[in-house]
LOKESE-374792 format. One line per 4 residues: their letters; for each residue y, z, x of N, C-alpha, C. Coordinates in Angstrom, 3 decimals, m for minus. Example, Ala and Ser with C-alpha at 12.3 -4.5 7.8 and 13.67 -1.06 7.14 Angstrom:
AS> m5.690,7.800,13.190,m4.500,7.800,12.300,m3.300,7.800,13.200 | m2.250,7.080,12.850,m1.060,7.140,13.670,0.030,7.870,12.900
***
This chain:
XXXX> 19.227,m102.545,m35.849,19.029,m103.382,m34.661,17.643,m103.085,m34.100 | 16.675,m104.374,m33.666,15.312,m103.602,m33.282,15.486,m103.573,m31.679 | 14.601,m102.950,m31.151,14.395,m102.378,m29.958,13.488,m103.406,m29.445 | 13.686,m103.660,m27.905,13.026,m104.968,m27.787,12.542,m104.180,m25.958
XXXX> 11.680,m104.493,m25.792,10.892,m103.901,m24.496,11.126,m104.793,m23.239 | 11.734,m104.300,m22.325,11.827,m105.898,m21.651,11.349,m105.604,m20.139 | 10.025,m104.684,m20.274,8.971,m104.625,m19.256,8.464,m105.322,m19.445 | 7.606,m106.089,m17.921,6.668,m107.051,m18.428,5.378,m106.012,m18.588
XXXX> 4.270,m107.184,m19.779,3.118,m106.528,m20.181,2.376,m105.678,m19.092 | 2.531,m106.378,m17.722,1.529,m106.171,m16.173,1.894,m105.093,m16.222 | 3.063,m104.940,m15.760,3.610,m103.598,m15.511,3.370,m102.338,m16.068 | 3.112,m102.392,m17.596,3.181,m101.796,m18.609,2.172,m101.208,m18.430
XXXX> 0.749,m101.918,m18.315,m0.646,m101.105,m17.983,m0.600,m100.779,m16.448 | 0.047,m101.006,m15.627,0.158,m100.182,m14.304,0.885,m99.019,m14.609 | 1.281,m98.768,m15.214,1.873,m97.120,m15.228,1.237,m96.417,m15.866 | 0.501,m97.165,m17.149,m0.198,m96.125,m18.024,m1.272,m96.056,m16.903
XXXX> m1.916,m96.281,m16.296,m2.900,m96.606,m15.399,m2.565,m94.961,m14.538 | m1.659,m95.268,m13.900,m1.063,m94.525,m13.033,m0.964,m92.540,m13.694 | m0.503,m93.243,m14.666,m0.497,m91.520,m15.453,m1.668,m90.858,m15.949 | m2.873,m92.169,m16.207,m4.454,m91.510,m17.082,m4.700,m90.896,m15.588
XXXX> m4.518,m91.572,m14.025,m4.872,m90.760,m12.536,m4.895,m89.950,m12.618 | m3.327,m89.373,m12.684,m2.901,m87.750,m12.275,m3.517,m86.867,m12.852 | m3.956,m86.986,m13.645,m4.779,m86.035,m15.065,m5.618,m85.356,m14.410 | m6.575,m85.790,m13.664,m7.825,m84.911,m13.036,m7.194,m84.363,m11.825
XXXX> m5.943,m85.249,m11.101,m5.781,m84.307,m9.958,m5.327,m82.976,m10.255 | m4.303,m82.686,m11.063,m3.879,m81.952,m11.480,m4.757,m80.478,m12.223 | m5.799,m81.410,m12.384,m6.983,m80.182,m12.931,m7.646,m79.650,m11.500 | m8.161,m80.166,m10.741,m8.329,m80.036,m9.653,m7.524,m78.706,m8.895
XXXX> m6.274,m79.213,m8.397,m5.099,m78.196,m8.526,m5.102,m77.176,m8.869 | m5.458,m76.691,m10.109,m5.318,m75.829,m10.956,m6.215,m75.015,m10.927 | m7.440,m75.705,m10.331,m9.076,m74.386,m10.201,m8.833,m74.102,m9.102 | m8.186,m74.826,m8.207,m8.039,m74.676,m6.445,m7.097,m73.216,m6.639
XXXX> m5.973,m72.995,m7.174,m5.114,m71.789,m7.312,m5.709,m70.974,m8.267 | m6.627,m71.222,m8.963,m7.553,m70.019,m9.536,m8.312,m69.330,m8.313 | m9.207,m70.357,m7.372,m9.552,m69.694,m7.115,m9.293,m69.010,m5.516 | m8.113,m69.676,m5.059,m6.960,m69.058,m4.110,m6.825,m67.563,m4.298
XXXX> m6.139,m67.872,m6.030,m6.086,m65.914,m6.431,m7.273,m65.288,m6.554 | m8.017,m65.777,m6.727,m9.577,m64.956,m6.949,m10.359,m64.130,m5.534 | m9.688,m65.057,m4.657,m10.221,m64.742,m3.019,m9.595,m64.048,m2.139 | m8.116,m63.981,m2.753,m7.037,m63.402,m2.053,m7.395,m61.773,m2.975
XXXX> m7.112,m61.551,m4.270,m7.592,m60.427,m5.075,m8.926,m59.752,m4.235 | m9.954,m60.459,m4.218,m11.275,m59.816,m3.738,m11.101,m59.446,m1.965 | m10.450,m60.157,m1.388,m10.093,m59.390,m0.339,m8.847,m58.294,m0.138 | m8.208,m58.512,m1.291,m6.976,m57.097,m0.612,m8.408,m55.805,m1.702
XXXX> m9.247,m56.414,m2.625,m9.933,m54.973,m3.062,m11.071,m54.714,m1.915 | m11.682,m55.782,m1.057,m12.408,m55.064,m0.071,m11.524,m54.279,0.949 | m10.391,m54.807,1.169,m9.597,m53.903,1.996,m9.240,m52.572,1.583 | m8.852,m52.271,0.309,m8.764,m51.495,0.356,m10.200,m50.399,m0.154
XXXX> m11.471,m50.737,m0.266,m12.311,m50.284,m0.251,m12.638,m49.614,0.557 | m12.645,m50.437,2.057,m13.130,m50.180,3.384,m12.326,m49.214,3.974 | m10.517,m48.891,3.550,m9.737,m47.966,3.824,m10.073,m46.974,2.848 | m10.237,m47.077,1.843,m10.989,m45.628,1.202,m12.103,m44.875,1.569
XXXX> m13.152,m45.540,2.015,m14.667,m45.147,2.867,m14.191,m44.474,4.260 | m13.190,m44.991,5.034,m12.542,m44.912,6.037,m12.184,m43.452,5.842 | m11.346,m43.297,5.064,m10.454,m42.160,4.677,m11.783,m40.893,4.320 | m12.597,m41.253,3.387,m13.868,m40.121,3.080,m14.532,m39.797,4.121
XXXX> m14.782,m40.928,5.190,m15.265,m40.369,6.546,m15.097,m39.818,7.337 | m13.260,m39.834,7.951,m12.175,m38.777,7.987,m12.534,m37.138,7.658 | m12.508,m37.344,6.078,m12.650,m36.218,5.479,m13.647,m35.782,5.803 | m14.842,m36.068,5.856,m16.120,m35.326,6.141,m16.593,m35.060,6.839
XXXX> m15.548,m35.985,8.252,m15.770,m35.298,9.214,m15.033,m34.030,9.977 | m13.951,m33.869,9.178,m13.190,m32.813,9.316,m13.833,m31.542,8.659 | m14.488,m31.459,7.462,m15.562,m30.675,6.765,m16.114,m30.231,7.809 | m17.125,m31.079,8.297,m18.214,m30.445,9.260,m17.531,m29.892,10.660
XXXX> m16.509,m30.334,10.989,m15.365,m29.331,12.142,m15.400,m27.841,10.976 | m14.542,m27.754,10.182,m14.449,m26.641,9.739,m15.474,m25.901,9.401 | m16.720,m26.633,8.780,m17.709,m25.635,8.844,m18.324,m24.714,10.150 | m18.013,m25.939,11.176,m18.499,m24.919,12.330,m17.772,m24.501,12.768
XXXX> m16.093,m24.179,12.593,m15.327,m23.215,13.002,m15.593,m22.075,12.292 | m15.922,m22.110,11.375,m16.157,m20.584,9.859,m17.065,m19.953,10.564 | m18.330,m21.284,10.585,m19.688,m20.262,11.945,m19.311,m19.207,12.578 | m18.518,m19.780,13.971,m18.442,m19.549,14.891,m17.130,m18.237,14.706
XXXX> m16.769,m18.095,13.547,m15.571,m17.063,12.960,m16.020,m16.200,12.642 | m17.583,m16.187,12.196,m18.493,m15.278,11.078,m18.338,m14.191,11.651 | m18.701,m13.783,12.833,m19.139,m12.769,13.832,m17.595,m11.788,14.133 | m16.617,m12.953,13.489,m15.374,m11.529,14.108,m15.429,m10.931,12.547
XXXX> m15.214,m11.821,11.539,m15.327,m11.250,10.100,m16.469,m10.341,10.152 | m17.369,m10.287,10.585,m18.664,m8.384,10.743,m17.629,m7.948,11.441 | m17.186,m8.128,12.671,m16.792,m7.277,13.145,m15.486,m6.683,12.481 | m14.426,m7.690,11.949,m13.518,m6.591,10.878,m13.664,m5.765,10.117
XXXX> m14.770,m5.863,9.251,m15.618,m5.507,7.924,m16.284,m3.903,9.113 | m16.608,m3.946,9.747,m17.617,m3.096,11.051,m16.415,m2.004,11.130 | m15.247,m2.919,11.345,m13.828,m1.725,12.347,m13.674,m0.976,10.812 | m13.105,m1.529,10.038,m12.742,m1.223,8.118,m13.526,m0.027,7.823
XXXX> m15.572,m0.205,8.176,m16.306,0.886,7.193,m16.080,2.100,8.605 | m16.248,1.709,9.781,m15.763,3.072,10.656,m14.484,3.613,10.373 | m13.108,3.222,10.526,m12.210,3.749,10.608,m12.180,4.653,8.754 | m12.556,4.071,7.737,m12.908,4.830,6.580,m13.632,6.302,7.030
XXXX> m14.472,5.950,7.729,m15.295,6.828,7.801,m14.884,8.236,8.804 | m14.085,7.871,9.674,m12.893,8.396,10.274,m12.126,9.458,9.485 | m11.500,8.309,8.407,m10.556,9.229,7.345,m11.074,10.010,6.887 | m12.666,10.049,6.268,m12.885,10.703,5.722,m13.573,12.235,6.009
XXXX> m13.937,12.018,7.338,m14.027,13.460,8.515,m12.967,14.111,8.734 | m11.771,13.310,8.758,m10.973,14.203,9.247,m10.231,14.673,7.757 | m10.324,14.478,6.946,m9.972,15.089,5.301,m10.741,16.680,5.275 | m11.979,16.458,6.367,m12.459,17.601,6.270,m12.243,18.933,6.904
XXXX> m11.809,18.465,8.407,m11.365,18.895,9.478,m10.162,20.237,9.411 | m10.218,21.152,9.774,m9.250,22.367,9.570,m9.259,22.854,11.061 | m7.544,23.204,11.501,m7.491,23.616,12.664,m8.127,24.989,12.883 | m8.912,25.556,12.900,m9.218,27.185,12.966,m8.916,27.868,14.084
XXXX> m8.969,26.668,15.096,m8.507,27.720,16.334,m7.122,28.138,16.315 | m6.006,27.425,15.830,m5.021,27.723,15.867,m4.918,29.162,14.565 | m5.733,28.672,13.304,m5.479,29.460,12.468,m5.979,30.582,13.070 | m6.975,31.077,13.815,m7.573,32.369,14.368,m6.344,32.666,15.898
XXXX> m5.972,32.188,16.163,m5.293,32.284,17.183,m3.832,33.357,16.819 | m3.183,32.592,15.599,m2.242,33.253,14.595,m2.590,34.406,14.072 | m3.791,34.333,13.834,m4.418,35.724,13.001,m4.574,37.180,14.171 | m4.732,36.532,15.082,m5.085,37.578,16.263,m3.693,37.951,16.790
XXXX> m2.622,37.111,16.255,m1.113,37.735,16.495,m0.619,38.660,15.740 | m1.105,38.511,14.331,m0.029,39.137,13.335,m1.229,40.325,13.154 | m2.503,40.609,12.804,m2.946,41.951,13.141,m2.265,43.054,13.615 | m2.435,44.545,12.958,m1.307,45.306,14.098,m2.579,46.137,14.560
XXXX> m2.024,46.856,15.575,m3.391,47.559,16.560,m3.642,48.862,15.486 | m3.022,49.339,14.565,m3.832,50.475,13.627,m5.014,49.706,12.904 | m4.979,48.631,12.495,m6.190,47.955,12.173,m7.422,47.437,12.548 | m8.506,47.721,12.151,m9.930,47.270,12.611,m10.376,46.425,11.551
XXXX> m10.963,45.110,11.978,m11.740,43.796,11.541,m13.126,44.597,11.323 | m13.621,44.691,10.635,m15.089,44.734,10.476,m16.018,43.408,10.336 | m15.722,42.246,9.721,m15.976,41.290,8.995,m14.775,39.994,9.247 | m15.278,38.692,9.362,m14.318,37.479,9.341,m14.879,36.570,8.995
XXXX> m14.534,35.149,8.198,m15.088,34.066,7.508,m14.472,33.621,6.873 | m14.412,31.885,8.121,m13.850,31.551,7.598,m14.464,30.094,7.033 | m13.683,29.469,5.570,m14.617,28.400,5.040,m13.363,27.469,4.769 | m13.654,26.122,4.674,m12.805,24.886,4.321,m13.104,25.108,2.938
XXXX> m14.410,25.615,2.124,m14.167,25.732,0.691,m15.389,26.663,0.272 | m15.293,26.987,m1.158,m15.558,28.091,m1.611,m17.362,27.578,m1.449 | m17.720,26.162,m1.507,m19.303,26.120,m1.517,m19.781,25.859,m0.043 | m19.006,26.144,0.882,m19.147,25.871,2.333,m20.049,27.190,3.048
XXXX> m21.499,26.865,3.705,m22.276,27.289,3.993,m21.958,27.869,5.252 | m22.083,28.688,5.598,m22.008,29.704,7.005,m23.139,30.178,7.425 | m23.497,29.419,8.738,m24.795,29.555,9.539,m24.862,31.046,10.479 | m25.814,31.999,10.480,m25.958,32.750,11.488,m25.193,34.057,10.819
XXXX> m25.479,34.521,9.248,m25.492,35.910,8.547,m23.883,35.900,7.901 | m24.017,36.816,7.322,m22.801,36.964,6.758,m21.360,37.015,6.438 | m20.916,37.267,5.519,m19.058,37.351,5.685,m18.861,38.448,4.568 | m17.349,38.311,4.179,m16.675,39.099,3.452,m17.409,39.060,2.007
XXXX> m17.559,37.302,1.625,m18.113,37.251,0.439,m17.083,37.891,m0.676 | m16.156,37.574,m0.828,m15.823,38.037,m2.195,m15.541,37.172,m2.912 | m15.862,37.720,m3.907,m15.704,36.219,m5.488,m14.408,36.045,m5.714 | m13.078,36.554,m4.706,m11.752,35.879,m4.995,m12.177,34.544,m4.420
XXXX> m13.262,34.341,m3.614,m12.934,33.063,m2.723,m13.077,32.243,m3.586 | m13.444,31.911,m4.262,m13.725,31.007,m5.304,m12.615,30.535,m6.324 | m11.546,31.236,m6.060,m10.460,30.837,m7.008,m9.697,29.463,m6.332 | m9.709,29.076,m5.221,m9.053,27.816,m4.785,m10.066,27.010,m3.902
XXXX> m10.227,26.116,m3.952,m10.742,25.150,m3.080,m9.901,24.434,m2.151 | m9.304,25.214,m1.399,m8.711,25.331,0.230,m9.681,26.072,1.204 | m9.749,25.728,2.498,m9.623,26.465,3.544,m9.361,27.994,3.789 | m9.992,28.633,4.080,m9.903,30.838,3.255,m10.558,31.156,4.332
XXXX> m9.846,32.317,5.076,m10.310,33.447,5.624,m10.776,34.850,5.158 | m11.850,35.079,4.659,m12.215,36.611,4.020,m12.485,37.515,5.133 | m11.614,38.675,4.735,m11.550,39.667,5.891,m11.855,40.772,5.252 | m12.270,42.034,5.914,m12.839,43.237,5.361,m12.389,43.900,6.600
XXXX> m11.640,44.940,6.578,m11.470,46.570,7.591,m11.466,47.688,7.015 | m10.698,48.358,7.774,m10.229,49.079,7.637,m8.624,49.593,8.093 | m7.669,50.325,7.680,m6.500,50.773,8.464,m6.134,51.962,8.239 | m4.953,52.890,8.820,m4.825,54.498,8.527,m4.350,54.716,7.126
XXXX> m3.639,53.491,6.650,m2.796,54.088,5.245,m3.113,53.144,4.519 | m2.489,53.353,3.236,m2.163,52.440,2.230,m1.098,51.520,2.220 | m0.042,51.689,3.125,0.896,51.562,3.155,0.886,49.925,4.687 | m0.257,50.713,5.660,m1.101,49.423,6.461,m1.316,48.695,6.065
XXXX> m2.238,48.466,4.809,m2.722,47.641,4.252,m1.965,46.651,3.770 | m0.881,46.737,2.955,0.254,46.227,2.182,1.155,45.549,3.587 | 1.203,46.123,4.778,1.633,45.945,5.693,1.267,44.384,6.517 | m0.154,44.675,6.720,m1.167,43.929,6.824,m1.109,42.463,6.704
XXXX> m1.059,42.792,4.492,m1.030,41.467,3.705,0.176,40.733,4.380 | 1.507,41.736,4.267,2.898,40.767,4.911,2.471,40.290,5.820 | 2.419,40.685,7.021,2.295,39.972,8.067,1.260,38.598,8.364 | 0.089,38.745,7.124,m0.547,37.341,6.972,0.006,36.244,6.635
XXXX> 0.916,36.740,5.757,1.421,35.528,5.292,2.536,34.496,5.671 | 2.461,35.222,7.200,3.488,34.564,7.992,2.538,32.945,8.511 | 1.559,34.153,8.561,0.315,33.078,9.613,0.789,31.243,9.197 | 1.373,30.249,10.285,1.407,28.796,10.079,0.067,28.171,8.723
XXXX> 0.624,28.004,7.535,m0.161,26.693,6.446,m0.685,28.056,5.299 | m0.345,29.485,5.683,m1.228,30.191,4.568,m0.276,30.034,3.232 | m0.745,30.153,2.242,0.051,29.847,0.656,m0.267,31.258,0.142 | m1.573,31.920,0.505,m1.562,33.256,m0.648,m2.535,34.375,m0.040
XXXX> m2.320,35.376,m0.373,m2.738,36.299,0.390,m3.164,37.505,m0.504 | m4.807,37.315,m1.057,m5.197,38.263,m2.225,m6.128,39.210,m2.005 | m5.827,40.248,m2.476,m6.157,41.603,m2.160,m7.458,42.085,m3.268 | m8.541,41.795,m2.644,m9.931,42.395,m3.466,m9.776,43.845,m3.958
XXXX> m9.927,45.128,m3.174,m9.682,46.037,m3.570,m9.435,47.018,m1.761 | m8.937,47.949,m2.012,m8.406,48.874,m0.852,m8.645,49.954,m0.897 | m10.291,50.420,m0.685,m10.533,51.758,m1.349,m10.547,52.907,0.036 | m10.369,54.484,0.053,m10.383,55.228,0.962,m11.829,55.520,1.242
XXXX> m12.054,56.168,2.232,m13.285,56.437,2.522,m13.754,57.893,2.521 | m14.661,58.298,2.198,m14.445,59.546,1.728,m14.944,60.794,3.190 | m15.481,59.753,4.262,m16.676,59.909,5.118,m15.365,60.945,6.414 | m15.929,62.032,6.970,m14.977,62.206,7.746,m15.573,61.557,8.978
XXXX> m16.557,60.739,9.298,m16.947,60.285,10.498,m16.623,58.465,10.701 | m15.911,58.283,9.885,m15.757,56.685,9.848,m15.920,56.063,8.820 | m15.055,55.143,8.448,m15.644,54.179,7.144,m16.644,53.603,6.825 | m17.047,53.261,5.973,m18.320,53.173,5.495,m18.943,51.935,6.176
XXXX> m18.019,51.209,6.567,m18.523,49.780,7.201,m18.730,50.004,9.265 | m18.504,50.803,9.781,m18.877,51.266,10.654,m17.445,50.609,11.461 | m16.550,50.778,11.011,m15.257,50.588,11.970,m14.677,51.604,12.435 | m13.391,51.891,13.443,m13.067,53.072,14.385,m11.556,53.646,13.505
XXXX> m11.537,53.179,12.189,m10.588,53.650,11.569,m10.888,55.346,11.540 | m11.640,56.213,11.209,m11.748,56.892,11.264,m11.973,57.732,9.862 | m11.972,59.132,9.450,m12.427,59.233,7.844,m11.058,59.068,7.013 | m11.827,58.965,5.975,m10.607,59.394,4.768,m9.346,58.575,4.939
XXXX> m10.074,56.718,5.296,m9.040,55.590,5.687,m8.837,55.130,4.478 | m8.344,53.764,3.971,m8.498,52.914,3.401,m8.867,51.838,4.067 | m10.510,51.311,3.144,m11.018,49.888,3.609,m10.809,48.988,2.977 | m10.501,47.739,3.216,m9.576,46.455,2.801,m10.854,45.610,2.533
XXXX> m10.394,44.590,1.490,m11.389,43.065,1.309,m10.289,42.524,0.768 | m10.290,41.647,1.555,m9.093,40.600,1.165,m9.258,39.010,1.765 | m8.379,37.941,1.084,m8.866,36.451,1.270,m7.415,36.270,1.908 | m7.678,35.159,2.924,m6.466,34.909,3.158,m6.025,32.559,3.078
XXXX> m5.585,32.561,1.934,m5.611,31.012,1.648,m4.826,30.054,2.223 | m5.126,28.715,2.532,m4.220,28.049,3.492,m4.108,26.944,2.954 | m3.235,25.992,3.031,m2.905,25.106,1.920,m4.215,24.089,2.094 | m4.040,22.872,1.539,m4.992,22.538,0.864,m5.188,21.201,2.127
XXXX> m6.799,20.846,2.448,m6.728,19.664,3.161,m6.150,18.252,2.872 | m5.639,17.560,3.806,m5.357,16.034,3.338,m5.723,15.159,2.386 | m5.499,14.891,0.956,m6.113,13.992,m0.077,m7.157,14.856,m0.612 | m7.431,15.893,m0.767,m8.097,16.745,m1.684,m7.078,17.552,m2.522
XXXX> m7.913,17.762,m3.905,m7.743,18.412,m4.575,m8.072,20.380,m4.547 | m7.067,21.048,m4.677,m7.746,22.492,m3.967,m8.138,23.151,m5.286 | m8.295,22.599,m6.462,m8.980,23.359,m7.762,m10.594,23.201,m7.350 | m11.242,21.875,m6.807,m12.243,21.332,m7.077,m13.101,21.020,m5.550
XXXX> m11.792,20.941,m4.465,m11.772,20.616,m3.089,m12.458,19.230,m2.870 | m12.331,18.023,m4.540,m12.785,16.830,m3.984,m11.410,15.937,m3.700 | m12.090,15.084,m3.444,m10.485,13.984,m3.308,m9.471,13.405,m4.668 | m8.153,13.788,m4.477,m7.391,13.946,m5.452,m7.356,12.122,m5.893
XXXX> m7.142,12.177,m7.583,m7.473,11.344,m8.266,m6.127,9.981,m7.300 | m5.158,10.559,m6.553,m4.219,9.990,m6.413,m3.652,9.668,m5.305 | m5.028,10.078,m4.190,m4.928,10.471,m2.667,m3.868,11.333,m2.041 | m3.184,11.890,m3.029,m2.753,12.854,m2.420,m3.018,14.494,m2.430
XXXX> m2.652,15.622,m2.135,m3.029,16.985,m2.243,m1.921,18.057,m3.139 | m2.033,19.177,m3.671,m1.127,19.681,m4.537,m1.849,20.834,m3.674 | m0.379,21.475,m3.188,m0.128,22.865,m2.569,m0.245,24.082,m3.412 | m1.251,25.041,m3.479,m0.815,25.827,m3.828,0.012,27.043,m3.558
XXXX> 0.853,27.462,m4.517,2.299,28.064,m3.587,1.944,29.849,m4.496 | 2.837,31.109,m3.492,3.105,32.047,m4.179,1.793,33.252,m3.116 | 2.094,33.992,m3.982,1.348,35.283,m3.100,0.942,36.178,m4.165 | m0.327,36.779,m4.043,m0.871,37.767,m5.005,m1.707,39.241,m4.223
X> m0.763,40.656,m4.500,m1.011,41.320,m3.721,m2.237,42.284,m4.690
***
């Protein structure tokens, strides 16, 4: 069966007419929403440009606050660093420091009145210099690097002497109490060192040792590898 058209011809080119129109509007259209998105895109990226610059300016200006708070901080940081090298320096005087008055104070207790001092000296350590003449000097001192009293008298007996040592070693912090030698005197007018023992005494040289200062070592008397100190203990008559 054929197909038979039963538009009229007029008509026929009014529509095609109508449809070749739309063609360009439609292109039209189509660059218009290109470039809708193109303008809308370039402004949300300046926006958020201008909030990023925003944000770095923020930042840099918070920088330059903190830098001049650090400034203005500098001066207590010396001064911590200032308190730190004094109070060190503190510690390290008083590492040196030995009570002597108390230790001489003790010593002037336990003495008994048959005994005469000829000689006293006392040292925090065996290379410790003593201003204004002499002492006992004996080369026991040298066996510990503690704090040592070297004493030299005289007393009536032998038996004083030994007497003597006990009663030192009561003295508060002493560890050892060593006996140089205890010889008699042969003199009937006094011992040889010019004390009121009288003749034919025994004269004493003896060290008297006290434990060891704070954070030193008492072999060497420097500061122990470990800040702390090792006591030496025991008695040698």
């Amino acid at each position: 069966m054929k197909a038979v058209n039963l538009i009229p011809s007029d008509n026929r080119r009014a529509g095609l007419s109508t449809g070749l129109s739309l063609g360009p509007a439609y292109a039209v259209l189509g660059v218009l929403a290109v470039a809708v998105g193109l303008m809308t895109l370039y402004v949300l990226t300046n926006n958020t440009i201008s909030k990023r610059q925003s944000e770095i300016a923020t930042v840099q200006a918070q920088i330059v606050q903190e830098h001049a708070a650090a400034a203005q901080l500098a001066n207590y940081v010396r001064f911590s660093q200032l308190a730190a090298a004094r109070a060190k320096t503190v510690r390290e005087i008083a590492t040196t420091r030995f009570d002597w008055h108390a230790a001489l104070a003790d010593l002037s207790k336990v003495v008994p009145s048959n005994t005469s001092l000829q000689t006293l000296q006392g040292s925090v350590a065996p290379q410790a210099t003593v201003s204004g003449g002499g002492g006992a000097g004996s080369g026991l001192r040298a066996d510990i690097a503690v704090p040592a009293i070297e004493l030299t008298g005289c007393t009536k007996t032998q038996d004083d002497v030994a007497q003597l040592m006990s009663r030192l070693r009561v003295i508060n912090g002493v560890t050892r109490v060593t006996l140089s030698d205890s010889v008699k005197s042969a003199s009937s007018q006094g011992s040889p060192t010019g004390g009121g023992c009288g003749g034919n005494t025994p004269s004493f040289d003896l060290v008297v040792f006290f434990k060891p200062l704070p954070g030193t070592d008492p072999t060497t008397g420097a500061p122990a590898p470990n800040g702390t100190s090792t006591t030496a203990t025991g008695a040698t008559q």
